[in-house]
MARLO-427943 format. One record per residue: residue in three letters; residue number from 1; x, y, z of N, C-alpha, C in turn; chain. Coordinates in steps of 0.05 Angstrom, whole numbers, padded with zeros to 5 digits. Each point is the difference from the previous one (the first is absolute). Example, Ala and Ser with C-alpha at 12.3 -4.5 7.8 and 13.67 -1.06 7.14 Angstrom:
BEGIN
+------+------+--------+--------+--------+--------+--------+--------+--------+--------+--------+-------+
! mise ! mimi !   n.px !   n.py !   n.pz !  ca.px !  ca.py !  ca.pz !   c.px !   c.py !   c.pz ! rotor !
+------+------+--------+--------+--------+--------+--------+--------+--------+--------+--------+-------+
!  Ala !    1 !  00264 ! -00114 !  00156 ! -00018 !  00024 !  00000 !  00018 !  00024 !  00000 !     A !
!  Ser !    2 ! -00007 !  00021 ! -00014 !  00016 !  00024 !  00001 ! -00015 !  00022 !  00014 !     A !
+------+------+--------+--------+--------+--------+--------+--------+--------+--------+--------+-------+
//
This chain:
BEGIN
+------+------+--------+--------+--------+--------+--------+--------+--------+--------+--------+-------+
! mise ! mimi !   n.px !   n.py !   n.pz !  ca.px !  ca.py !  ca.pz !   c.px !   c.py !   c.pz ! rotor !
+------+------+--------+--------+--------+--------+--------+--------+--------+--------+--------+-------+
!  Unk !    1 !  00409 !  00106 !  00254 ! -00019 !  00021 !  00006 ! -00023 ! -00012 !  00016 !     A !
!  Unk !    2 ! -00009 !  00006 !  00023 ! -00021 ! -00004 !  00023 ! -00025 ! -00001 ! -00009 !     A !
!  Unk !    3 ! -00021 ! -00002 !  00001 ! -00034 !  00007 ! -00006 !  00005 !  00030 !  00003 !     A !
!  Unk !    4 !  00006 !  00014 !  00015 ! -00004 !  00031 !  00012 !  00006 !  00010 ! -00025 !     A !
!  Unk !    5 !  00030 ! -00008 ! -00008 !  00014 !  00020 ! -00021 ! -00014 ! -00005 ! -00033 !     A !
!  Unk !    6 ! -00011 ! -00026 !  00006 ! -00009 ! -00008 ! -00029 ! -00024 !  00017 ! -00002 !     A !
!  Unk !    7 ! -00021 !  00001 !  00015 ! -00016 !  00009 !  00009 ! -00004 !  00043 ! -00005 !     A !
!  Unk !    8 !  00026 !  00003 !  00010 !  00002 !  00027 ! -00009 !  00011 !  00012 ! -00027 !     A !
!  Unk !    9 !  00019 ! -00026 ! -00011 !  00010 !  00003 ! -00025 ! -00032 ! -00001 ! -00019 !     A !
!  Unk !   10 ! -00019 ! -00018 !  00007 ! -00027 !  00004 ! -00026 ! -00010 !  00023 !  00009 !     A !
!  Unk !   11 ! -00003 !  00018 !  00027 ! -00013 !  00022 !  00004 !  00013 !  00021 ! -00012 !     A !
!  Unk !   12 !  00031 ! -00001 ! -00001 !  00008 !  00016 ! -00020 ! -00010 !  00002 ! -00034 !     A !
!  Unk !   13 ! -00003 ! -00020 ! -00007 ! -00019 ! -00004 ! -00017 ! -00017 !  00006 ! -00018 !     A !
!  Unk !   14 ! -00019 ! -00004 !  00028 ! -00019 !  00013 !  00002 ! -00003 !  00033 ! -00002 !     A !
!  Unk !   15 !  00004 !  00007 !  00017 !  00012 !  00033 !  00002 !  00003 !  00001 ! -00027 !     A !
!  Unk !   16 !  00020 ! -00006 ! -00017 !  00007 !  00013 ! -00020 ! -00022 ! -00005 ! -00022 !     A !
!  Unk !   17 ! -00010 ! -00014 !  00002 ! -00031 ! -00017 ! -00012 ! -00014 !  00025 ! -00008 !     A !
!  Unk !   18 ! -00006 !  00011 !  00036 ! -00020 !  00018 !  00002 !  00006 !  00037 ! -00011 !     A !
!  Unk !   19 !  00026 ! -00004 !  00006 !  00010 !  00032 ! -00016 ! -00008 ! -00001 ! -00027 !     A !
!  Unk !   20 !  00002 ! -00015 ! -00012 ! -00010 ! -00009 ! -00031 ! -00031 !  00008 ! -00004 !     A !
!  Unk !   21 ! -00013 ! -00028 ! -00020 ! -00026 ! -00007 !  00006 ! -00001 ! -00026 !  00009 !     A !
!  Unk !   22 ! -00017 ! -00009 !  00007 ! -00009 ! -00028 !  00011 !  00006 ! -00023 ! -00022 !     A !
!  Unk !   23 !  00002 ! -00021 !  00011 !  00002 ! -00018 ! -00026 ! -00019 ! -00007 ! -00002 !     A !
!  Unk !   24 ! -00009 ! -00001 ! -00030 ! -00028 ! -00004 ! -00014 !  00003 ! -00038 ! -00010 !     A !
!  Unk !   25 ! -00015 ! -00018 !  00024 !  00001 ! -00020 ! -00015 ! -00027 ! -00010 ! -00004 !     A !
!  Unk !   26 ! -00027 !  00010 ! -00009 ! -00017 !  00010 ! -00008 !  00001 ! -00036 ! -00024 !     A !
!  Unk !   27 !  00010 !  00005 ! -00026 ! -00004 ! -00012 ! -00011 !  00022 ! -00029 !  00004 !     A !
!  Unk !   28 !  00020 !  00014 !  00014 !  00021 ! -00032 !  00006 ! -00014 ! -00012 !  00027 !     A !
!  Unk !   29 ! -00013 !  00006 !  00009 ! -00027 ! -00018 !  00019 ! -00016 ! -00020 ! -00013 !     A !
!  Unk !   30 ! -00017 !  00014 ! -00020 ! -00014 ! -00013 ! -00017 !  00014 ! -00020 ! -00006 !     A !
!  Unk !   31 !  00027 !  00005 ! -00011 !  00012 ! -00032 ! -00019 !  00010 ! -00013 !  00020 !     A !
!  Unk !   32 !  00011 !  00008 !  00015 !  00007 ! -00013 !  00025 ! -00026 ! -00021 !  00001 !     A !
!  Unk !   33 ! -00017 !  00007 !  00011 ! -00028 ! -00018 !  00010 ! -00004 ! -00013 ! -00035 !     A !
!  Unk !   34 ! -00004 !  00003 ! -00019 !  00000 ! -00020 ! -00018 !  00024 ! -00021 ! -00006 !     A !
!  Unk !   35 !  00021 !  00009 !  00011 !  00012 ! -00019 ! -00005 ! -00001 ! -00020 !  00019 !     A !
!  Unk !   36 ! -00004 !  00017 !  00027 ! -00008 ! -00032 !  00021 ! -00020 ! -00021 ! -00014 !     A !
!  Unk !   37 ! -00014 !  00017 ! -00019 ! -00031 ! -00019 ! -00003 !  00017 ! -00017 ! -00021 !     A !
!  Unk !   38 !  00019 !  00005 ! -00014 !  00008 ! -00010 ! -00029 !  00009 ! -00028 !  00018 !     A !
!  Unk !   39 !  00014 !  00006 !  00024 !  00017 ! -00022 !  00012 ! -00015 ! -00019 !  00016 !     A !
!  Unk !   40 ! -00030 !  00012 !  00010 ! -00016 ! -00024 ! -00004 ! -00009 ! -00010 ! -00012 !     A !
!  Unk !   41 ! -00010 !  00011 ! -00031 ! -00007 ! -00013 ! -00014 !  00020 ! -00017 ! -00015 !     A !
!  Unk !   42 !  00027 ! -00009 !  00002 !  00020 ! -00009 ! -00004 ! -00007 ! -00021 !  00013 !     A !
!  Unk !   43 ! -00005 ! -00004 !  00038 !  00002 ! -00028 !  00016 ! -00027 ! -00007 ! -00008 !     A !
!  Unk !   44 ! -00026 !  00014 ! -00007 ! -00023 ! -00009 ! -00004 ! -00005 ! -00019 ! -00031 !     A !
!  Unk !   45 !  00021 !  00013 ! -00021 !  00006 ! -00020 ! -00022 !  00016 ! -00027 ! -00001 !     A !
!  Unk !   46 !  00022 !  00004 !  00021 !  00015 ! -00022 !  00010 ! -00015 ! -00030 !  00019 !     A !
!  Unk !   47 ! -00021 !  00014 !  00012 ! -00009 ! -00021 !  00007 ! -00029 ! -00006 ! -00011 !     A !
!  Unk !   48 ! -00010 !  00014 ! -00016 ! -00018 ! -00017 ! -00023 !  00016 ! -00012 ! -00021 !     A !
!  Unk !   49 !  00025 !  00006 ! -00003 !  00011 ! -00028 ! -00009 !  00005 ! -00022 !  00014 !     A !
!  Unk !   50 !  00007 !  00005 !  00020 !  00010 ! -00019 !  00013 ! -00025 ! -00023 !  00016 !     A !
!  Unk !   51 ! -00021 !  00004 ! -00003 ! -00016 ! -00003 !  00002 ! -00022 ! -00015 ! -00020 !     A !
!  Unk !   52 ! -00002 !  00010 ! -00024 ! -00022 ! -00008 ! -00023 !  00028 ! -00016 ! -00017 !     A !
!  Unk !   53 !  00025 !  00004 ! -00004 !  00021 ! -00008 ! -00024 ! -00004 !  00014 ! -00023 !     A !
!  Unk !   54 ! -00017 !  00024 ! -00003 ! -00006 !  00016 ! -00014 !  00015 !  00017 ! -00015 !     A !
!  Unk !   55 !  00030 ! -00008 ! -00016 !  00018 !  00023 ! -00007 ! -00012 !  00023 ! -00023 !     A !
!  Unk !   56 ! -00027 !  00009 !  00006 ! -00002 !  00022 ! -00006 !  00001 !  00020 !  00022 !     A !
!  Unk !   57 !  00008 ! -00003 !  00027 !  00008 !  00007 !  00030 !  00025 !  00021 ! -00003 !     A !
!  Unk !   58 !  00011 ! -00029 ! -00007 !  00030 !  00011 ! -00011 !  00006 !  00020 ! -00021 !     A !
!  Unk !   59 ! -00011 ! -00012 ! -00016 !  00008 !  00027 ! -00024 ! -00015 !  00035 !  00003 !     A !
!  Unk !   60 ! -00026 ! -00001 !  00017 !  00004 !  00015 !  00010 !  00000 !  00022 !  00024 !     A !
!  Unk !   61 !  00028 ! -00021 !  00010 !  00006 !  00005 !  00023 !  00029 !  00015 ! -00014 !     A !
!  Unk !   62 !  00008 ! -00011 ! -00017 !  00023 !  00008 ! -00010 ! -00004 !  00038 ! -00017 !     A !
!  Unk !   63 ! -00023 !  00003 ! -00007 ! -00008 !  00025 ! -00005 !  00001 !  00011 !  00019 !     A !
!  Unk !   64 ! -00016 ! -00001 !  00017 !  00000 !  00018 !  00023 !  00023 !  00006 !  00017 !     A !
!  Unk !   65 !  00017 ! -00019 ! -00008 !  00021 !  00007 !  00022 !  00020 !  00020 ! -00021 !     A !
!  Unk !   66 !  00002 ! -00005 ! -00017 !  00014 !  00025 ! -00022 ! -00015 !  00021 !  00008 !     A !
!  Unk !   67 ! -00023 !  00005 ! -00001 ! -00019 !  00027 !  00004 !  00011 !  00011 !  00031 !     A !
!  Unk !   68 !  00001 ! -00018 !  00020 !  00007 !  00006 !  00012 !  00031 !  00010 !  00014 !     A !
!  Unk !   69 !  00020 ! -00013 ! -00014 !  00024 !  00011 !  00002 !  00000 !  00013 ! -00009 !     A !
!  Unk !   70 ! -00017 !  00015 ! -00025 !  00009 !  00021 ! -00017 ! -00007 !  00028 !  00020 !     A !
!  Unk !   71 ! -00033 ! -00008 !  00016 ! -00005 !  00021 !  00017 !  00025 !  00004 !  00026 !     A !
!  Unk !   72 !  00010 ! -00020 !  00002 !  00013 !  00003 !  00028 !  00022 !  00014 ! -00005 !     A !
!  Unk !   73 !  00011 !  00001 ! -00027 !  00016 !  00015 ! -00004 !  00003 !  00031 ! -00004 !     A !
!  Unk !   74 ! -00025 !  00002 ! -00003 ! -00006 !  00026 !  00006 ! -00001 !  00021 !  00022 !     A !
!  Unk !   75 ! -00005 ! -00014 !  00025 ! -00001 ! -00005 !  00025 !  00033 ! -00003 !  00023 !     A !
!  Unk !   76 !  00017 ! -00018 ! -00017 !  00022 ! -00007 !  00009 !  00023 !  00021 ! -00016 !     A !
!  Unk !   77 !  00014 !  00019 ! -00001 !  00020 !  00011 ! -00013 !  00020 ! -00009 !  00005 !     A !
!  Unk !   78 !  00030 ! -00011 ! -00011 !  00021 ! -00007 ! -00002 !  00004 ! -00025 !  00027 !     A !
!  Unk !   79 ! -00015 ! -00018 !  00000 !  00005 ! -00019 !  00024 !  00028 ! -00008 ! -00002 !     A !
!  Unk !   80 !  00005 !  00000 !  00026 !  00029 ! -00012 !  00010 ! -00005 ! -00023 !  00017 !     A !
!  Unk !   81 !  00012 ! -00020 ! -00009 !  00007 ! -00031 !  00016 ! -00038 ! -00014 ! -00002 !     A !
!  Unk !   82 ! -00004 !  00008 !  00030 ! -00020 ! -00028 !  00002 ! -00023 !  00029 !  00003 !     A !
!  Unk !   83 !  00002 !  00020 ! -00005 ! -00026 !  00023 !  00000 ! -00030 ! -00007 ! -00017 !     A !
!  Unk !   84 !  00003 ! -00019 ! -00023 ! -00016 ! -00002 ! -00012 ! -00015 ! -00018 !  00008 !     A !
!  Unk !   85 !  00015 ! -00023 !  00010 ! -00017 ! -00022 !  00013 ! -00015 !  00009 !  00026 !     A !
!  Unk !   86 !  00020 !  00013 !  00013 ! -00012 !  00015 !  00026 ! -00031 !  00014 ! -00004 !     A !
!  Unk !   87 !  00001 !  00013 ! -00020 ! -00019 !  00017 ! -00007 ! -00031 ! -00011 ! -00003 !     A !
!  Unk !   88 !  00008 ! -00023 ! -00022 ! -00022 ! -00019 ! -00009 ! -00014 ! -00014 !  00020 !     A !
!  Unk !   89 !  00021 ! -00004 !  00024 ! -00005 ! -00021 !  00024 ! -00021 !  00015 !  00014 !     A !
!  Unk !   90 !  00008 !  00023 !  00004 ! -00001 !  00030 !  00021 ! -00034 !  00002 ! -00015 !     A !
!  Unk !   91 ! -00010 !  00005 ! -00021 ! -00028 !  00004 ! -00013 ! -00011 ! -00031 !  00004 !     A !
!  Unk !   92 !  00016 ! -00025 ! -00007 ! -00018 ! -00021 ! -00004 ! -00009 ! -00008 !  00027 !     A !
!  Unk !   93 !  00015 !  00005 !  00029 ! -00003 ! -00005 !  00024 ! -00024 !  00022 !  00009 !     A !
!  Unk !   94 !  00003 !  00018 ! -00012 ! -00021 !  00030 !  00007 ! -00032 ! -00018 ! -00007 !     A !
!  Unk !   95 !  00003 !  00005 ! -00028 ! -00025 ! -00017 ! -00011 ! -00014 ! -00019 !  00023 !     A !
!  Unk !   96 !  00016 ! -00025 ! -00003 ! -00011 ! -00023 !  00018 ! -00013 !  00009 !  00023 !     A !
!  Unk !   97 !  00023 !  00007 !  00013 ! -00013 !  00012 !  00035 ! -00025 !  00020 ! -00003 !     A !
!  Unk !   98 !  00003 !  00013 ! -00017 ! -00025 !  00018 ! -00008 ! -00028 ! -00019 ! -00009 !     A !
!  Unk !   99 !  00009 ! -00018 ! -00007 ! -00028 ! -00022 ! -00006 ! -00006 ! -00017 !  00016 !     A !
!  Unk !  100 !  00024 ! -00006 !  00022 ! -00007 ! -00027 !  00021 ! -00019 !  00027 !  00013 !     A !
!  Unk !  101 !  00013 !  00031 !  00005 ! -00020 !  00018 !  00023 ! -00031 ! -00002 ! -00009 !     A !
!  Unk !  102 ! -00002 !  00000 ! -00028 ! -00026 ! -00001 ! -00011 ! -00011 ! -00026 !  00015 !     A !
!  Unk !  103 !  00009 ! -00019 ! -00004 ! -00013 ! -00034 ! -00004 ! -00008 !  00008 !  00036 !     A !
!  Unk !  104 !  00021 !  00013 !  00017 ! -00002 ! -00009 !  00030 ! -00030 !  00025 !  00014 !     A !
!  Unk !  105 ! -00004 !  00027 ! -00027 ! -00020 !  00017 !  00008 ! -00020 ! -00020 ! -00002 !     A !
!  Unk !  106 ! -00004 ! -00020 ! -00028 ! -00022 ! -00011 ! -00006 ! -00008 ! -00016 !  00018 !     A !
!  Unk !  107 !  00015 ! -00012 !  00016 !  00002 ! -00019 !  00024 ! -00010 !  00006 !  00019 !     A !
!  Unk !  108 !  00001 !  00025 !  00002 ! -00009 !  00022 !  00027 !  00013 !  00007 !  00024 !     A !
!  Unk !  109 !  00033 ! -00006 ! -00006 !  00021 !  00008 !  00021 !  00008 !  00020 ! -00010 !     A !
!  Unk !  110 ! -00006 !  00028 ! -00003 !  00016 !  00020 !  00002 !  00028 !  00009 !  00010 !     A !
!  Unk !  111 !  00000 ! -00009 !  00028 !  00031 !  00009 !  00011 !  00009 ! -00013 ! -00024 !     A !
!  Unk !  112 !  00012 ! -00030 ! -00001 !  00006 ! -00013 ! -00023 !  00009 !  00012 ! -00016 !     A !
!  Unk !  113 ! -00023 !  00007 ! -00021 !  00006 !  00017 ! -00026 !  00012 !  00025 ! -00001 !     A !
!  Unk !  114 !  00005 !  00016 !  00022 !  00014 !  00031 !  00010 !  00020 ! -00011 !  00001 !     A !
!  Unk !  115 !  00007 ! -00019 !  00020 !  00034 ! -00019 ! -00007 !  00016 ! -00004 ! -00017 !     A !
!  Unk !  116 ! -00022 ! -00020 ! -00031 !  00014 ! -00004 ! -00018 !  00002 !  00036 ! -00027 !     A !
!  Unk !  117 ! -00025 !  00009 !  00005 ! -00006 !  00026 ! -00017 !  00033 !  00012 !  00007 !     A !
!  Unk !  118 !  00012 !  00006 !  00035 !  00018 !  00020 !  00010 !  00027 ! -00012 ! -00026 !     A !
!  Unk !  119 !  00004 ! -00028 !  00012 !  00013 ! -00011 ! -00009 !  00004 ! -00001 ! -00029 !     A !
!  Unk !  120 ! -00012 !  00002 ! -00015 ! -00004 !  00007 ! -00034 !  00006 !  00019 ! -00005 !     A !
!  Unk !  121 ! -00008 !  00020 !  00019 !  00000 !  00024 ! -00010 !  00039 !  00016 !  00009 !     A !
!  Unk !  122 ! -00003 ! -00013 !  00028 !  00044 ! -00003 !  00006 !  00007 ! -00005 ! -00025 !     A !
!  Unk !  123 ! -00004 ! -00027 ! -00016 !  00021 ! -00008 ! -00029 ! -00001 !  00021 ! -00018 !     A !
!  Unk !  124 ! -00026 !  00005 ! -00008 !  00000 !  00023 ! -00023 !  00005 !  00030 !  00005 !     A !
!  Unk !  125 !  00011 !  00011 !  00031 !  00017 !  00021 !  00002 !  00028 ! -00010 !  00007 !     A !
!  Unk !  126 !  00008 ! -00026 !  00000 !  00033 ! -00005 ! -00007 !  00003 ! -00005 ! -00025 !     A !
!  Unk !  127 ! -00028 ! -00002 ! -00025 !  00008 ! -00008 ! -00025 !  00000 !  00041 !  00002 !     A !
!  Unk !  128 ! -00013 !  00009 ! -00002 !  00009 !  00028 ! -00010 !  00026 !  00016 !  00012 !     A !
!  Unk !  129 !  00002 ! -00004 !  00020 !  00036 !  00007 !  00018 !  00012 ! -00009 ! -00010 !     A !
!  Unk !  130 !  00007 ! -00030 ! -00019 !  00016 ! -00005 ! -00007 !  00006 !  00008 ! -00025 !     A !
!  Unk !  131 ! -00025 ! -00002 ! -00023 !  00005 !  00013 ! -00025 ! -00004 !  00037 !  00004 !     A !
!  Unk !  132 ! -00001 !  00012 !  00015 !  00002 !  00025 ! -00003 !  00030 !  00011 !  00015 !     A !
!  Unk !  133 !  00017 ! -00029 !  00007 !  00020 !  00006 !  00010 !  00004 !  00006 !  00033 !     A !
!  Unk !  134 ! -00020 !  00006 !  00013 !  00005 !  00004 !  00028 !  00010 ! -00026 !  00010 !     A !
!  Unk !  135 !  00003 ! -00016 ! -00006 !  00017 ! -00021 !  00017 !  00013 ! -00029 ! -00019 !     A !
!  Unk !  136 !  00020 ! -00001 !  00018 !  00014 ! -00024 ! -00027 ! -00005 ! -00020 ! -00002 !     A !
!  Unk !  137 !  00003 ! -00016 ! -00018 ! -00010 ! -00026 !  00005 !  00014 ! -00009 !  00029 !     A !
!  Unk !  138 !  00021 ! -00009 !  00002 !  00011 ! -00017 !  00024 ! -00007 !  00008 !  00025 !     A !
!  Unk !  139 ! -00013 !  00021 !  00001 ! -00012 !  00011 !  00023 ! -00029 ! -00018 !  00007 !     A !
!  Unk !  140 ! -00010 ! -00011 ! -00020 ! -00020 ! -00025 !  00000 !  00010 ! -00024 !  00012 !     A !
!  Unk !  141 !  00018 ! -00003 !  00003 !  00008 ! -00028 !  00007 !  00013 ! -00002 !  00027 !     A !
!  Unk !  142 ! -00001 !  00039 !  00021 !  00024 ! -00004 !  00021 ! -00026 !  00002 !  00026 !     A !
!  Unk !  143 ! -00025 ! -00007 ! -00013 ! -00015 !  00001 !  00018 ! -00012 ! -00032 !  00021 !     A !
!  Unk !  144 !  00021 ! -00017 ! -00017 ! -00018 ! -00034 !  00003 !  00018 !  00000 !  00042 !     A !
!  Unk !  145 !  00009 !  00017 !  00011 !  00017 ! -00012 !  00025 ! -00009 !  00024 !  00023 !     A !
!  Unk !  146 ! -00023 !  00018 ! -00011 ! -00009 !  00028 !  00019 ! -00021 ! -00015 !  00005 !     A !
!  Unk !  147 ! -00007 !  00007 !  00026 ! -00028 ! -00003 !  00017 ! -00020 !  00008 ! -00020 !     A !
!  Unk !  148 ! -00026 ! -00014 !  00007 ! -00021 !  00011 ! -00021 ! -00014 !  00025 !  00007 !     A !
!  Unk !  149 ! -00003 !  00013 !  00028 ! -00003 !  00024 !  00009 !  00019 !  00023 ! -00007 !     A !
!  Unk !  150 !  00027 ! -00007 ! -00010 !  00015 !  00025 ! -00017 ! -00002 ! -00003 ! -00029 !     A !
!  Unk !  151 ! -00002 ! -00019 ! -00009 ! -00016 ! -00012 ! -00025 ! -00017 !  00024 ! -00006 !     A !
!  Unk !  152 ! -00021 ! -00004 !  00016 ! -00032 !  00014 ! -00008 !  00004 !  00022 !  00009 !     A !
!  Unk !  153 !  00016 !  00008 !  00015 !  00004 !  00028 !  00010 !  00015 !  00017 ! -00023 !     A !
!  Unk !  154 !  00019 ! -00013 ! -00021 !  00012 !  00005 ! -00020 ! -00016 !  00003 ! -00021 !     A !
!  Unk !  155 ! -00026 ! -00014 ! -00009 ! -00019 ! -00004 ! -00012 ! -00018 !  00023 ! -00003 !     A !
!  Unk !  156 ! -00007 !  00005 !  00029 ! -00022 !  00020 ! -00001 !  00020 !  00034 ! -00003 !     A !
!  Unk !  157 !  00017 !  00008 !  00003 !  00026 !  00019 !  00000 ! -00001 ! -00002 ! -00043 !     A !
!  Unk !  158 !  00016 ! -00025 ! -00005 ! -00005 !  00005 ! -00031 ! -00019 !  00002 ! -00014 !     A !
!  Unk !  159 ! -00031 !  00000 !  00009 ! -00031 ! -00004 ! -00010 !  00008 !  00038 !  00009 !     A !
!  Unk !  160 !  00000 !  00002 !  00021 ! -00004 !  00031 ! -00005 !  00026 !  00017 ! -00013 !     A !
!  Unk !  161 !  00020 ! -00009 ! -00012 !  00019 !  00012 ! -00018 ! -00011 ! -00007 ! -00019 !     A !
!  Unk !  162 ! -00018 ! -00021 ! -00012 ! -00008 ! -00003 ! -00027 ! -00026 !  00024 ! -00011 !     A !
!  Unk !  163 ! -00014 ! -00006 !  00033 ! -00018 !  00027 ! -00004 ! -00001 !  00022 ! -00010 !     A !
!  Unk !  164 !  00015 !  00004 !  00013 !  00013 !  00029 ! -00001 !  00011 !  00013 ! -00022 !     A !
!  Unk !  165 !  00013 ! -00023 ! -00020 !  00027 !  00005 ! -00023 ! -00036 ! -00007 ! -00031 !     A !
!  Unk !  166 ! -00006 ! -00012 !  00003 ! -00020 ! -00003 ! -00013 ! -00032 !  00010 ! -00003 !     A !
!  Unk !  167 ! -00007 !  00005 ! -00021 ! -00026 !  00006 ! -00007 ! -00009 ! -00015 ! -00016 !     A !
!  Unk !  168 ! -00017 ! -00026 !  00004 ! -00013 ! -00011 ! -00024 ! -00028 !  00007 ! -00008 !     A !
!  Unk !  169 ! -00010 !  00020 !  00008 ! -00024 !  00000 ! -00003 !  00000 !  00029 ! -00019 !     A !
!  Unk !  170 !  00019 !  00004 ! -00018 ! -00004 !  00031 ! -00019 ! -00016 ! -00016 ! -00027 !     A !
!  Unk !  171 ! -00013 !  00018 ! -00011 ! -00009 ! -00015 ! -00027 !  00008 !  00022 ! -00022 !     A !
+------+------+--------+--------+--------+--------+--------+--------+--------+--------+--------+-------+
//
């Protein structure tokens, strides 16, 4: 299947999205964004151990990461193959880039931080395409041999199918 057809297969989707009601991810946002925080606070305990030899780091580092699979599971329904890792990667990569944009505003390069912000913000509408089902996992992986201009052209096309299919802002 081409970009075109994949492309019209999530607008179908979509469409049917919208005959409905909108999807309400309102509160799977929220955990979403805590669990990125759970997964830094995971590398931020890892390396104050690694660091001081402090195995109170560790132990609890080992809490939080239960707390946090427990949330992700909430988040992830019936993962198949490598979806779950994907997922975790997809929020823990969001996070970061979202904090190097911070570190590069504080810096005072803006373009910069709009770069890494866009870019954070790409992962965490392929973490929701993928757990809301608009796209398969292996469809992640057929992108490493396309130009990076159909890349991002693909990018900005699924940012506005995610738009569209979602509402996170209901309370």
């Amino acid at each position: 299947m081409n970009k075109e057809e994949e492309i019209e297969r999530l607008l179908e989707k979509v469409r049917a999205a919208e005959k409905g009601q909108k999807i309400d991810l309102s509160s799977g946002e929220d955990l979403s964004v805590a669990v990125m925080n759970l997964i830094s606070i995971e590398e931020h305990l890892f390396f104050s151990n690694q660091k001081t030899k402090d195995n109170k780091y560790i132990k609890l580092l080992e809490q939080i990461r239960e707390m946090r699979k427990e949330l992700l599971g909430r988040l992830i329904k019936n993962p198949e193959g490598e979806e779950w890792c994907i997922s975790k990667h997809l929020l823990a990569g969001s996070m970061r880039l979202m904090e190097v944009g911070t570190k590069s505003l504080t810096k005072g390069d803006k373009k910069e931080a709009e770069e890494y912000f866009q870019m954070a913000y790409n992962l965490y509408e392929v973490f929701w395409a993928l757990n809301l089902n608009l796209i398969e996992p292996s469809k992640l992986e057929t992108g490493a041999d396309e130009d990076k201009e159909s890349t991002h052209s693909f990018m900005a096309k699924f940012g506005e199918i995610i738009k569209k299919a979602v509402d996170c802002c209901r309370e």
